[in-house]
N, C-alpha and C positions, 0 to 999 in steps of 0.2 A: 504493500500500500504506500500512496508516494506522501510524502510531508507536505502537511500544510501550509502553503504560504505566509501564513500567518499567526502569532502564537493563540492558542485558547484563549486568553484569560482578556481579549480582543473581543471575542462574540460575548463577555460577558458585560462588560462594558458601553458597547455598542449602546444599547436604549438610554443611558447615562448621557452618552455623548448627545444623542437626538435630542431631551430635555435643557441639557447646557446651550443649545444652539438656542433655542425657541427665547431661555428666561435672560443670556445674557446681552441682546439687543433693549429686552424690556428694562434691563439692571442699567444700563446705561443711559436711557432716556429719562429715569427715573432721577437717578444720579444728578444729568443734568437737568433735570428740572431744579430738584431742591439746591442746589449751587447757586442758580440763579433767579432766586424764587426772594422777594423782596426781604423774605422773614433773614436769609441769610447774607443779602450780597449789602441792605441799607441800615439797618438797625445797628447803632455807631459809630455810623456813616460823621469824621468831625475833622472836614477837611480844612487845612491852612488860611485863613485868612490875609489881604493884605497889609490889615490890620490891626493888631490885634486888643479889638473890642469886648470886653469881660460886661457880656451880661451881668453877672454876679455882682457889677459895682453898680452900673449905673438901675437897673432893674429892682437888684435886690438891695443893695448899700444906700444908695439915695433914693430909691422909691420912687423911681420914674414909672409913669403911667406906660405902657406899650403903645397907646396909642398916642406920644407925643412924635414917634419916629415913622414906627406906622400906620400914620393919620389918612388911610383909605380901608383900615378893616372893617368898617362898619359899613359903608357905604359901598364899595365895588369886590370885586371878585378873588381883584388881587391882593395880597396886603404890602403897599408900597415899601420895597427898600429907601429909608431914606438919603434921600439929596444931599450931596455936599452942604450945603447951605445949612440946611439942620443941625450939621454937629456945630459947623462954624459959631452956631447961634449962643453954645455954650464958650467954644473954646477958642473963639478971639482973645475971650478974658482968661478963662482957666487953662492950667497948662499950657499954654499958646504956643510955648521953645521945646513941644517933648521929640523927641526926637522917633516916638513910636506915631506921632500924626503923621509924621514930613509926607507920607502920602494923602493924606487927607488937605494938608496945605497947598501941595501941589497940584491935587484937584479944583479948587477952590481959584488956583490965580487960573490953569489953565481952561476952567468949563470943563474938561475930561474928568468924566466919572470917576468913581473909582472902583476898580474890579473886582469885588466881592465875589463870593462863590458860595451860590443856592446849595442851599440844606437840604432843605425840606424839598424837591424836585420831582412832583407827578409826570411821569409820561403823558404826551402829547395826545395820545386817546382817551384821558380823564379829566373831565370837565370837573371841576370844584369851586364854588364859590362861599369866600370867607364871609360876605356880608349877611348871606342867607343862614352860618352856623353861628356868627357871634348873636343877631341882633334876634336870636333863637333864645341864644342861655345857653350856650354852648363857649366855657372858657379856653383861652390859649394852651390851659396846662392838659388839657384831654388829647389835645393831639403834637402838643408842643413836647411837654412836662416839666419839672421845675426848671425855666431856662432862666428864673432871679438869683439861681442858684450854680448857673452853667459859667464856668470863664470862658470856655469856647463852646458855640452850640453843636450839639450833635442829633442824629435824629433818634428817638428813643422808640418811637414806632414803628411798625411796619409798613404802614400807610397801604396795605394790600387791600385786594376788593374785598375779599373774606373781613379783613377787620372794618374798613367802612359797613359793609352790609353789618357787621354785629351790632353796632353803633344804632343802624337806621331802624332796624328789629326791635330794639332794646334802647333806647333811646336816655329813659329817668336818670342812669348814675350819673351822667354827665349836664346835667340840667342845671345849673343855677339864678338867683335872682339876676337879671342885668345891671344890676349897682355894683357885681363882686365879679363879672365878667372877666377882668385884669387885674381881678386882688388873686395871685397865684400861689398864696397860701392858706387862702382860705378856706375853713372849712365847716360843713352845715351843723346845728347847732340843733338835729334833729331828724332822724334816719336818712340818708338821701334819697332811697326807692320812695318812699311818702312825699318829699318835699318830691322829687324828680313828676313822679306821678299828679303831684298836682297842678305843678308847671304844667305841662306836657296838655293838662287839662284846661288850664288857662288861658292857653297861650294858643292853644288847636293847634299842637304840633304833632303830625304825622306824616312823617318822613318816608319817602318813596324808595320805591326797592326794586323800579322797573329800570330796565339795563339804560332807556332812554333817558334817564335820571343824570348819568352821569358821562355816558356815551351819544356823544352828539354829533 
């Protein structure tokens, strides 16, 4: 009888191999999905500034209002980076010779901006608008989080569809009165599901979950 071309322990194997072909195409799409799947590629996301801007002083140390810099989140969609002009407004007087503005001074003589570099940064196929979640009762810290407490900001969310829709589903923990919208330390002085719940009642807040909500 002539020898088999091949060893035995080959036909034993064989249905193994057929299995490994089908699951390691799936293991790989998989793979790459979660790689670059919001939850892992932006949460910590706390890139360089030109800057360098400490929330933590002027937010949290002096108690600036958010909306003294970004003076469009209430009203438009976007929440304005502010304009040279803005800082200048403080630091003609303060600090004026620091050596960490010189970009912000040289902004300022030449009209050329200065290149900051978005955070927080939705893809071009997500419509969102800030004035429809502040002027709700929706605070900066639900999707910001403590950024009075940030020296450099980073993103602490995922900002994926999955956590919006949990948001738009579920609405009350993130509810508050509109007097403490920009107080980022605040906190309710009485269950938030109840308070959240009766805002949400108040206020006729029910939040859409249709794809045309946010894909436009």
């Amino acid at each position: 009888m002539d020898k088999p071309p091949f060893p035995a322990w080959l036909d034993r194997v064989r249905p193994l191999a057929g299995v490994a072909l089908v699951l390691a195409p799936l293991y790989a799409v998989g793979l790459l999905y979660y790689a670059g799947s919001p939850k892992t590629t932006d949460v910590g996301y706390q890139p360089v500034q030109p800057v360098p801007f400490s929330h933590a002083l002027h937010a949290g140390d002096l108690g600036m209002d958010c909306r003294y810099c970004h003076n469009t989140v209430e009203v438009a969609a976007h929440a304005a980076v502010p304009p040279t002009a803005t800082c200048m407004n403080c630091h003609k007087a303060i600090a004026p010779d620091s050596e960490k503005l010189l970009p912000v001074r040289e902004s300022y003589a030449s009209g050329e901006p200065v290149r900051w570099v978005r955070v927080h940064d939705l893809p071009d196929y997500a419509y969102f608008d800030h004035s429809a979640h502040v002027s709700r009762g929706v605070s900066c810290v639900s999707c910001h989080g403590r950024i009075d407490t940030m020296e450099e900001v980073r993103q602490v969310e995922t900002l994926s569809m999955a956590w919006c829709l949990d948001c738009h589903r579920h609405p009350e923990p993130h509810l508050r009165p509109q007097q403490f919208i920009t107080d980022l330390d605040w906190t309710p002085t009485e269950d938030p599901e109840v308070l959240g719940s009766r805002l949400r009642k108040q206020n006729n807040i029910n939040p859409s979950t249709d794809c045309s909500t946010c894909h436009r």
